[in-house]
Structures are given as C-alpha cells and as structure tokens.
N, C-alpha and C positions, 0 to 999 in steps of 0.2 A: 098247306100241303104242297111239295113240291110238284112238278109236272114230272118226273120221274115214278114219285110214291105210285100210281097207280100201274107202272111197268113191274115195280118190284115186287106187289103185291100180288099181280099176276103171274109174276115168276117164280114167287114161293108157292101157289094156289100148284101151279102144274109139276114143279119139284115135288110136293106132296103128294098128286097121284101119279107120280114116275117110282114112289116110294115103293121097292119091292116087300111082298109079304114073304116074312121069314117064320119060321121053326125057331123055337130061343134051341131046341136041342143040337140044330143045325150049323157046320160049318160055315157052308154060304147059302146066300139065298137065291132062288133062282124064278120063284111065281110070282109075276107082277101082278097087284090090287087088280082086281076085276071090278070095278064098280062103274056103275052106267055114267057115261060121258067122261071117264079116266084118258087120260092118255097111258100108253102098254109102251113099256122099253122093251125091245127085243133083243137077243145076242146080237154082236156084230158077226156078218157075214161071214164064215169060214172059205174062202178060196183056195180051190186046190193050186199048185204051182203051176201050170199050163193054161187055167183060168184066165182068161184077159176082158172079165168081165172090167175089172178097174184095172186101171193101168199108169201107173206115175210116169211122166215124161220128160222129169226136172236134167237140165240139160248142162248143170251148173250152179252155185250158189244162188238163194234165193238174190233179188236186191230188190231194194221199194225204200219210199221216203214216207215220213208221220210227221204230223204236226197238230196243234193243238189249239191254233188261233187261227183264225180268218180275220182278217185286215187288223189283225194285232188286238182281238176279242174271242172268249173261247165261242168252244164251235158247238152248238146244240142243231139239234135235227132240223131244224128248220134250215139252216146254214149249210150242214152236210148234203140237202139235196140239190141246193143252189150250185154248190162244189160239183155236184153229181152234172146237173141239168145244163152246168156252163159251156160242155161240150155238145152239144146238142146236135149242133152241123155236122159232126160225125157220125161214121156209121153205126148204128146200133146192134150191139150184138146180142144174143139170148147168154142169161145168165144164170148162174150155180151161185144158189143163197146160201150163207151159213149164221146161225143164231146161236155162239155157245155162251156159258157163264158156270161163275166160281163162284165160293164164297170163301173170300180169302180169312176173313176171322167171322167164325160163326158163332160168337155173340153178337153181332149184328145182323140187319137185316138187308144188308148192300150187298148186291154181287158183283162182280168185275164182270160185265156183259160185252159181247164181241158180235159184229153185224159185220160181214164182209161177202161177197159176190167176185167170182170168179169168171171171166169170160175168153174164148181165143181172140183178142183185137189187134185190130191193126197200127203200125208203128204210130198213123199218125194222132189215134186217140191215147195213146200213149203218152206223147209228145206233148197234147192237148190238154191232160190232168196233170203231166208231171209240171207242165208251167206254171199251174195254177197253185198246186203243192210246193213249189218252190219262191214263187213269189211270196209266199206265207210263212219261209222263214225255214221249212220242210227240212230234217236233216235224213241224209240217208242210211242206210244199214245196209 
C-alpha cells in the first residue's frame, strides 16, 4: 500500500457522503444525504452586488513558479513542509487553506488533489520561498 492509498480512500469515503440524494424523476438534485457523521454540501453563497462580504483584489495577472523536485528528487509531504518551514525567520502570517480534487478518469480511484494556503505576506517572505522554488529549478507562469 502506497502512503497515499490511505488519503484517497479517505477522499472517496467523504466524496460519497458529499453525494447528493436525488429523485430519478428529478432534473437536479438538490438534498444532500442526511446520515449521522456525513459531511452536507451546501449551495455556494449567493451575493447580492453591493455585498463585499468577499471581495477579489487581483491587481493584475496571477504570477507564481511550480516545480516538482527538491534537490533534483520529487517532492512528497514530508519535503513540502521542509520548503514550507525553510522560511521560518519570517514573519508568520495567518493563513486561508484550501483542499480541492478531481477525478480526472473515473475508472480509477486517483484524484488530482490540490492543498494550497493563501496569506497577505510580506515582500520579504516572498523573496524567501521564491529562492527556494527557484533554486529547484521552479519555472514560472
């Protein structure tokens, strides 16, 4: 068993109670599973236009750098937080988690899963990860 197997099996466990219960007579479905310890999808948020409960602030093209190796070996989680924790002397800011996933061919049981965190930081932790990402070969977009 891979050290993944047990994230993906997790991930299908809580896909199946995000599974909404449908009417076969029904267009769409709209009542998620009610079943004790489920997780419930709700709608997304409808905001009126004058709402600035969320507020997008993009000032300009995204830009950011990916890569896929640390010291020319791929990168598993243990490695990502080393990348994380190398800035550490910086100031630490509070952070906006995000946890999404596909399943880009669902005859299998892989999803393409995505873990990114959001923060307002300052130039110089910035500076701090992008050398870190760049020394690794890091291309930008």
């Amino acid at each position: 068993m891979t050290p993944m197997r047990p994230m993906f099996t997790l991930l299908a466990l809580a896909a199946a109670a995000m599974t909404p219960a449908c009417d076969p007579e029904a267009d769409t479905c709209e009542a998620p599973i009610d079943a004790a310890g489920s997780l419930h999808v709700v709608q997304p948020v409808q905001l009126e236009q004058d709402d600035d409960a969320i507020s997008l602030r993009e000032q300009g093209p995204p830009q950011g750098l990916y890569t896929s190796t640390l010291g020319g070996k791929p990168i598993y989680r243990k490695q990502f937080v080393a990348m994380i924790n190398a800035c550490q002397k910086q100031v630490d800011p509070p952070l906006t988690c995000t946890l999404s996933w596909y399943q880009p061919d669902v005859t299998k049981d892989e999803r393409v899963l995505g873990i990114g965190c959001s923060m307002l930081a300052p130039t110089s932790l910035l500076g701090c990860w992008g050398d870190i990402w760049l020394a690794n070969n890091a291309v930008a977009f």
